[in-house]
C-alpha positions, 0 to 999 in steps of 0.5 A, a space after each residue: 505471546 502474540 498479544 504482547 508482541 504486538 503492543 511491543 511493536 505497537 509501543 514503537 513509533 515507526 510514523 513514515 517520516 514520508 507523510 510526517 516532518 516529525 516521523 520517527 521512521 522504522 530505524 527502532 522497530 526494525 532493530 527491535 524485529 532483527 533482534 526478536 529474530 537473531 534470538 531465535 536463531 533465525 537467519 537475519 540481515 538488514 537491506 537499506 532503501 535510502 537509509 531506511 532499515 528493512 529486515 529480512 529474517 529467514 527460517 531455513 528449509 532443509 532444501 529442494 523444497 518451495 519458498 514462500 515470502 511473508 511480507 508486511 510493513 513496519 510504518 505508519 501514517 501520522 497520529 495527529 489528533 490521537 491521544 497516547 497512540 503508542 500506548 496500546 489499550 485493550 478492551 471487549 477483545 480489541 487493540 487500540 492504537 495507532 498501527 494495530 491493524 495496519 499493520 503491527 499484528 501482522 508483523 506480529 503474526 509473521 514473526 511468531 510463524 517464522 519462529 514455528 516454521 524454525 522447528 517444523 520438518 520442511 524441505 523449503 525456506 520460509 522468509 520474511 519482509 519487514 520492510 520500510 515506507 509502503 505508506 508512501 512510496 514503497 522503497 523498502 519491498 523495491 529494494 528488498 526484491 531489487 537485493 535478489 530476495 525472492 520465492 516461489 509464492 508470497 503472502 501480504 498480510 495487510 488486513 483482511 478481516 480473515 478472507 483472501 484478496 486476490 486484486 486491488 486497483 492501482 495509481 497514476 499521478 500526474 501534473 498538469 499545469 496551465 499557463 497564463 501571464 503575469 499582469 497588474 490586477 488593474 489591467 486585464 487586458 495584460 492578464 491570462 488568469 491561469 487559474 481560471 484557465 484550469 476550470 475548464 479542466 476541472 470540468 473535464 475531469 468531472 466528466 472523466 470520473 461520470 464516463 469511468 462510472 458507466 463502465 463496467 471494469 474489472 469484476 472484482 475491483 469494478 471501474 477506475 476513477 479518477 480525482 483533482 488531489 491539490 492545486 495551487 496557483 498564483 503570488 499574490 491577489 493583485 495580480 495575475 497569476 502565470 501558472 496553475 499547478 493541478 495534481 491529479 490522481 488516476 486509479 486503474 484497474 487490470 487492463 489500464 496503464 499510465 501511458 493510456 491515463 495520460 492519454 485520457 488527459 492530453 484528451 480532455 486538454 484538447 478539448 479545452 484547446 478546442 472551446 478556448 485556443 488560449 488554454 495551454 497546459 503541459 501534461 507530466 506523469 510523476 508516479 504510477 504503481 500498478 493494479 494487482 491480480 491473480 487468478 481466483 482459481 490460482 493452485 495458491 489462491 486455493 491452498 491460502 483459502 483452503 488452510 484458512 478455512 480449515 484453520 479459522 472454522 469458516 469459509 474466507 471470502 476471495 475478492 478485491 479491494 480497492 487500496 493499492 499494496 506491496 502485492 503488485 511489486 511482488 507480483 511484477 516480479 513473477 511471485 504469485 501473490 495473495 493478501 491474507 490477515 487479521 481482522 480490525 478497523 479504522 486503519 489511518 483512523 484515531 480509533 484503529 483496532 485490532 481483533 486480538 483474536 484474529 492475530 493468532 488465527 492469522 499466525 495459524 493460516 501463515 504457519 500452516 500455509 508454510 507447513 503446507 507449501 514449504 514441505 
């Protein structure tokens, strides 16, 4: 059954309309989980997040016992270059298609552990997000969470190839925009290149990203980093150009926060300022989502590598990975939180996969974790 689920689901294209002018959005594939839920007599309603559907299905608990949260993402990034990527194949053991393993199985895998746990003897609720957009901004686990959804733990089943991740880095992006003034191109004494004013920023940053390098970090995740994402600048070549717009993205460790970020730039542009007192740059933080970690010796954390090494025959490595996740969001609001799921590759790639082994091994961990923690 796990199989078929997810080629259904895999079927569905859910492309995140954030990332893609042409994407379809989550509006089929959360109707078609709603109603695989409605049909199993699980508890069942919609959370809208800016017009973008998220469903919470519940497999109640008689009471007095510990909640646990599953959550997963119903989106996709974009599929072009792929051939036929809503039509799953299999072959050797292996799923391919855009989504299998970021992250449908997992959806999968949460669905049918929500039907088990329906007809097993446990006193808490187990309750699952299906939510919209973590391949961009994560609006739908924000607003599941901002509707009142909580529980006493969580797991995100993003992949992880059958081990336990306990920490993942996060992201600070921020404008910074250097100021020149407009000239004929003929006439330089009129003109501030703006653009070539942003080169010695650059360089800045390039010496950031050598300083991060030499520190030690955090132990799981190690140092931050940090990179130019886009720039753009001037109208056309026979003129001066007035402004250069950098984009810059700053990934952070457990201990680094967006306010000492901005501060790493306001720094490097002083320096700027100080070798040339014409540069002039504004400096805006636009997002920021934190870093995530929890104690590797957390009771849950345990319980988690526990079931799956008793469940899967061999014992899960704890460790961090570097790509941000809905965790953090959980974990902000009190939730203790660990990442656990199937096995695969090349998630965003045109050849992603997933071990279709692994799928059923993940619903086991998340079924006997329940079992477990929800009695």
């Amino acid at each position: 059954m796990l199989q078929e689920l997810t080629e259904k689901l895999v079927s569905i294209d859910s492309t995140n309309p954030s990332l893609s002018s042409t994407g379809a959005g989550e509006e089929e594939i959360a109707a078609f989980v709603a109603d695989w839920c409605r049909d199993r007599s699980l508890d069942v309603w919609i959370v809208d997040a800016e017009g973008r559907p998220n469903v919470v299905a519940v497999a109640r608990g008689s009471g007095g016992g510990r909640s646990l949260i599953l959550n997963g993402h119903l989106d996709t990034v974009g599929v072009d270059g792929m051939t036929e990527p809503f039509r799953p194949r299999v072959e050797d053991g292996r799923m391919y298609g855009r989504g299998t393993i970021d992250m449908k199985a997992s959806v999968a895998a949460m669905m049918v552990t929500l039907e088990r746990a329906r007809s097993m003897p446990l006193s808490g609720d187990v309750i699952m997000m299906a939510v919209a957009d973590e391949e961009a901004y994560s609006i739908g686990t924000t607003a599941v969470l901002d509707s009142g959804v909580t529980a006493d733990a969580a797991i995100v089943t993003e992949p992880t190839n059958g081990n336990v991740v306990v920490a993942h880095k996060g992201f600070v992006w921020a404008d910074v925009i250097s100021q020149g003034r407009t000239a004929h191109g003929s006439r330089p004494a009129e003109g501030i290149d703006a653009i070539a004013k942003m080169g010695a920023f650059l360089q800045g940053l390039e010496n950031l990203q050598a300083e991060l390098e030499k520190r030690t970090g955090d132990p799981l995740l190690g140092p931050g980093s940090v990179h130019a994402s886009v720039i753009r600048g001037g109208r056309e070549m026979s003129s001066y150009p007035a402004t250069c717009h950098l984009g810059v993205e700053r990934r952070t460790v457990p201990g680094e926060t967006a306010r000492g970020v901005i501060a790493e730039l306001e720094e490097i542009a002083e320096r700027c300022r100080r070798v040339d007192p014409s540069f002039r740059a504004t400096i805006d933080l636009t997002f920021e989502r934190r870093p995530f970690s929890i104690d590797a010796d957390h009771a849950f954390v345990q319980l988690v590598k526990g079931v799956a090494a008793r469940t899967s025959g061999r014992e899960p490595r704890v460790y961090g990975e570097a790509g941000w996740m809905d965790a953090a969001l959980l974990s902000e609001r009190s939730i203790p939180t660990v990442i656990y799921g199937p096995t695969g590759g090349d998630p965003h790639g045109d050849g992603e996969w997933v071990d279709v082994a692994s799928i059923e091994i993940c619903a086991d961990v998340l079924a006997n974790v329940a079992k477990a923690y929800c009695a």
